[in-house]
N, C-alpha and C positions, 0 to 999 in steps of 0.2 A: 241089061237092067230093064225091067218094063214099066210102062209110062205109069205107072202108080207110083212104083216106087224113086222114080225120077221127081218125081211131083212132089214124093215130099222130103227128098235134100234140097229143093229149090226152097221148098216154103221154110228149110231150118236153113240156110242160108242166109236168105232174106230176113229173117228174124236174127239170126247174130249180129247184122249188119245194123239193126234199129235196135238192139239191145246194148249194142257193143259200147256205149258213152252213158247210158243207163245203170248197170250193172255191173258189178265189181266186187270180187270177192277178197277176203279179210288177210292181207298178207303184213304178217310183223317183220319176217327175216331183209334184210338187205344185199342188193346187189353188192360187194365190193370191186370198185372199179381201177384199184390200183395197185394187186396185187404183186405185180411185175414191177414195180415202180420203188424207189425209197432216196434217199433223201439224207444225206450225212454228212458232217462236216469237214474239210477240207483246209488243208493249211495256208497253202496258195494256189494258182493255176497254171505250176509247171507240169509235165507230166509225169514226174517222179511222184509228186503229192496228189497226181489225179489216178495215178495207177494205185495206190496205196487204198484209196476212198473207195474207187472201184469195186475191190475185193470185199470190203465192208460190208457196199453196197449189194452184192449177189448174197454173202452169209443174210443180213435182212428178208434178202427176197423168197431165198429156198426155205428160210424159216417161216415167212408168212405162209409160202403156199404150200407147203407139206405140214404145216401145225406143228411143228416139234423142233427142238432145241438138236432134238438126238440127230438130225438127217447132217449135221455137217460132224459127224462121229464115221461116215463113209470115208471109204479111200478114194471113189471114184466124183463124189462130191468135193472131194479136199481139192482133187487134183484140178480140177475145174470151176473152184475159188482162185486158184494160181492163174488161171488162165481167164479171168471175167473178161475181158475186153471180148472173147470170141463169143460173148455171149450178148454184149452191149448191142444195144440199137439204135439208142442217142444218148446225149447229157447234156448240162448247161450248168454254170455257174448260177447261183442264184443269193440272195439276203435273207435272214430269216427276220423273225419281228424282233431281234435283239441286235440286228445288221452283223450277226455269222456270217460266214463266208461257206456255202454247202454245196455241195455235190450233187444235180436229182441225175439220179440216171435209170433210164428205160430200158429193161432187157426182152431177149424174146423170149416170147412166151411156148412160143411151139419147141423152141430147143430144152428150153427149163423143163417141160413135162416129159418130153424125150427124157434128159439125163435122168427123172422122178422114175418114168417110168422103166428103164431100162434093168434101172437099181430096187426095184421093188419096194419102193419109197412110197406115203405117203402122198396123194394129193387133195385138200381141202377146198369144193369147190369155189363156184363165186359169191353164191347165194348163203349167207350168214346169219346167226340169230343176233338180236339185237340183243344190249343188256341198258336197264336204266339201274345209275349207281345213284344212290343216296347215299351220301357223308357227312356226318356232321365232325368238326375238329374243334378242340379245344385248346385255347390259347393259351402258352405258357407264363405268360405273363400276368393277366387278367384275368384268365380261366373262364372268360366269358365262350360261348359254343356258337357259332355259326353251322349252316350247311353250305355242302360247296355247291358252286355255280359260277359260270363266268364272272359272277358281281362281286362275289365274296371269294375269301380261300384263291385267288387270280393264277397265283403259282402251281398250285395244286392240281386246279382245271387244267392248266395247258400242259402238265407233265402229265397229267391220267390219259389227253388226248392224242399226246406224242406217241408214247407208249402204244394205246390201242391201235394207231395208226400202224405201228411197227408191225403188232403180230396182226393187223388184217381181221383185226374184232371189232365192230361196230356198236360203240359205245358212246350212252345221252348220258347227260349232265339234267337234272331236273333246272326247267328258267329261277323257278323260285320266285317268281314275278308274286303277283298283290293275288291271284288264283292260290299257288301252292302256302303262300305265305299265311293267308287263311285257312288251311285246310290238314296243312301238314308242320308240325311243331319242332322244333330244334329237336326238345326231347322225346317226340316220336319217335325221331332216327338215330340219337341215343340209345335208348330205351328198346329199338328192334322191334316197336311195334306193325309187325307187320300189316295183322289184318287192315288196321288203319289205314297207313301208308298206302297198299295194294287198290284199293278202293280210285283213291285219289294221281294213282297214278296211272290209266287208264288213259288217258289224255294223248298218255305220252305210246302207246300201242307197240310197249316192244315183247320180247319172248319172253327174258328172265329178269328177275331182280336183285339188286346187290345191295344188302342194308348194314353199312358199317360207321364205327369210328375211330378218329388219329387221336393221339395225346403225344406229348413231350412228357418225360422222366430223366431224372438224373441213375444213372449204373449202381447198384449198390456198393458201398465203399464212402472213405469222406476224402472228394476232390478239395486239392486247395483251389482258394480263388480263381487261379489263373488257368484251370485244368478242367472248369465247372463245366464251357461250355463244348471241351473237348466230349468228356464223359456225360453229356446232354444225348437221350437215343429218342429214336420217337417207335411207339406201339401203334399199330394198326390192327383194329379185331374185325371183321367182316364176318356176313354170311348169305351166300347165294340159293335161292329160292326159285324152285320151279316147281310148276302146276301146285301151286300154294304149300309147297312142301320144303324145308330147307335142306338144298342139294350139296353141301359145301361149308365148313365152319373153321374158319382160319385165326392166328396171328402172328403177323410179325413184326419182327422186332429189327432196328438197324436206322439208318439214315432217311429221311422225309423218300426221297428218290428212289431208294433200295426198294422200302416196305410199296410203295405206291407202285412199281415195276413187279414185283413179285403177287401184288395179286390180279393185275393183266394177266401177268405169264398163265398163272394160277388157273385163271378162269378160260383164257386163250386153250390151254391143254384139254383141258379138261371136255369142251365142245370140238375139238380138233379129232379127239378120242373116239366122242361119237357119230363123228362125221365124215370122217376121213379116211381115205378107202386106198387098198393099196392095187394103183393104175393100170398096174402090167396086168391084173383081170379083165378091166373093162374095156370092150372090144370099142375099135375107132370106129370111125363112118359119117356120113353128113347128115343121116336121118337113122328112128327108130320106130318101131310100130308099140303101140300103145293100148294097151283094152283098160276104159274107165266104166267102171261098175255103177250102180245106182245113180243114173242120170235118165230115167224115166221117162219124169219131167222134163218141158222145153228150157225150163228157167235152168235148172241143173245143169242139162247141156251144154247150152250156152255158158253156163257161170263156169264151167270146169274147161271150154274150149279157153275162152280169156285170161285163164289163169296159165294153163298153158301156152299161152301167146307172150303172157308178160316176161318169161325167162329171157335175160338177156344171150343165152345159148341158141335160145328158138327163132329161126328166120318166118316160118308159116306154117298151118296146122292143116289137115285135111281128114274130114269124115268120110274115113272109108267104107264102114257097114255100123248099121242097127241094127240090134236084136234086143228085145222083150225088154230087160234095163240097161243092156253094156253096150257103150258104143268102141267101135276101134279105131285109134287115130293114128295117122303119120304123120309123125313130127321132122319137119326138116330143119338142121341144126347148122346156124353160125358158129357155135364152138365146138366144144368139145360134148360127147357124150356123158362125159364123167359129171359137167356140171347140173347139168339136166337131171340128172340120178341124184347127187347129192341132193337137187333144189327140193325134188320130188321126195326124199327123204325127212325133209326137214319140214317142208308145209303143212301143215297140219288139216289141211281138207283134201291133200289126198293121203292115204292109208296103205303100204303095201299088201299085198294078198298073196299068201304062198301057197302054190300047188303042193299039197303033200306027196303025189304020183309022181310028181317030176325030178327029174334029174337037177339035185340041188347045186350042182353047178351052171347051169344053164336054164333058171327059171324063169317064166316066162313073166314079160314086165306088164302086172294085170293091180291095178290099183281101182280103189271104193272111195265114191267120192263122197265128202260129208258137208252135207248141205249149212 
């Protein structure tokens, strides 16, 4: 390399390093940091009732991290729910905030993507689109309409959050504080108005948005008295919104728990679908080389090195050559390769770029960066 060009990876070095607390580029998706993790309840802590939870606990886990209901439909998955404990890596008894008696248990994570990948299984990586849900519910009693939020609707919050936790979706509740509460109307969120809502919910800086609501109904037929509150179901109608367009328009009908799990699952699938990549293609290794296009600009550079640094996959990044506006980076990786890929898929200021000459199995990983 000659002393020019020495000169000036030092001077974009040193500029990373004084930009690096300055500069920050616009990421909605979320790390999820507990994919491998879940959490179930448990009768007591002999080990007949902890081997039982166990098994539970892995169906959870392989469904967070392959996105689908379908991967425990394998023979080689079943067989390997029979056997969780050879997958465990710790657990603990724990209370939940109702003082349940639950199971958390830690599996490995390198043997679960083995089994994922061996089976040509799905795997979803860590990096996720966030979803903000707006609900409003209408009481059956009073018919007065709330929206939900930790303050209102208490039950409804902490079953929407249980749930997302399950499938590994990272999902906000709007605060609803004296900001939304001016801004955004019960019957906004009734009503589906979205433009409105969209606006105001910015604050909240996630990917998609989910604008529904619950009612109670009695089943058509005439219940006696004592059969009213059997035959009571409750309706939930939602509709999921991206890039201001509605992605998704649902209802269901069944128990407060059913319908409130069924539009997780719902939306859990549905981004699983198009994120989730099946493993045994993507080649291992602890580093990747990377070509980032339109970063011209010092500020571009810099903003696209940091953003590559924030993967919690990525250990440290290295500008290897510039040229006119593409720089090429090595990425060296704490995780997995796959997660990187996904994250890289889902970020929306980098852009994949296909070589149409190339060998579409083996395309080279060359992304545009968007300022």
């Amino acid at each position: 390399m000659n002393t020019k060009a020495r000169c000036f990876f030092a001077v974009l070095a040193l500029l990373s390093l004084l930009c690096c607390a300055l500069t920050s580029a616009t990421v909605y998706a979320i790390e999820v940091d507990d994919l491998y993790q879940a959490s179930v309840p448990v009768s007591d802590q002999s080990r007949q009732a902890r081997g039982v939870s166990q098994k539970q606990a892995l169906e959870q886990v392989l469904v967070k991290v392959s996105g689908t209901n379908e991967v425990l439909e394998n023979a080689e998955v079943t067989q390997a729910i029979k056997n969780a404990g050879s997958y465990l890596r710790r657990f603990q008894f724990i209370r939940n905030d109702n003082n349940e008696l639950m199971l958390l248990a830690d599996f490995d994570e390198a043997k679960i993507n083995k089994l994922l990948r061996n089976e040509g299984l799905p795997i979803w990586g860590k990096r996720r689109p966030s979803i903000l849900l707006w609900l409003a519910g209408e009481d059956p009693q009073s018919g007065i309409r709330h929206v939900v939020s930790k303050e209102s609707y208490a039950e409804v919050a902490s079953k929407l959050m249980q749930h997302s936790q399950n499938r590994g979706l990272p999902m906000v509740l709007p605060l609803y504080d004296i900001v939304d509460n001016q801004k955004v109307l019960v019957s906004d969120v009734w009503g589906y108005f979205y433009d409105h809502i969209r606006k105001f919910s910015l604050r909240y800086k996630t990917d998609a948005i989910v604008i529904g609501r619950f009612r109670q109904y009695v089943e058509p037929g005439e219940p006696s008295a004592d059969q009213v509150e059997q035959a009571m179901q409750w309706q939930l109608q939602w509709r999921l919104y991206e890039s201001d367009n509605v992605a998704k328009n649902s209802v269901h009908d069944g128990s407060l728990d059913d319908v409130l799990q069924q539009l997780v699952n719902d939306i859990a699938d549905r981004f699983a679908q198009q994120y989730a990549v099946d493993a045994s293609k993507v080649e291992g290794g602890n580093r990747l080389i990377l070509t980032i296009s339109n970063v011209g600009e010092i500020e571009n550079l810099i903003n696209a090195e940091n953003l590559l640094l924030s993967f919690s996959a990525v250990s440290d990044v290295m500008l290897k050559s510039f040229q006119h506006d593409s720089a090429e980076f090595e990425v060296m990786l704490l995780g997995e390769s796959l997660d990187l890929l996904q994250g890289l898929d889902l970020e929306k200021r980098f852009v994949k770029v296909f070589d149409p000459l190339a060998d579409p199995q083996s395309q080279p990983l060359i992304y545009r960066w968007v300022p």
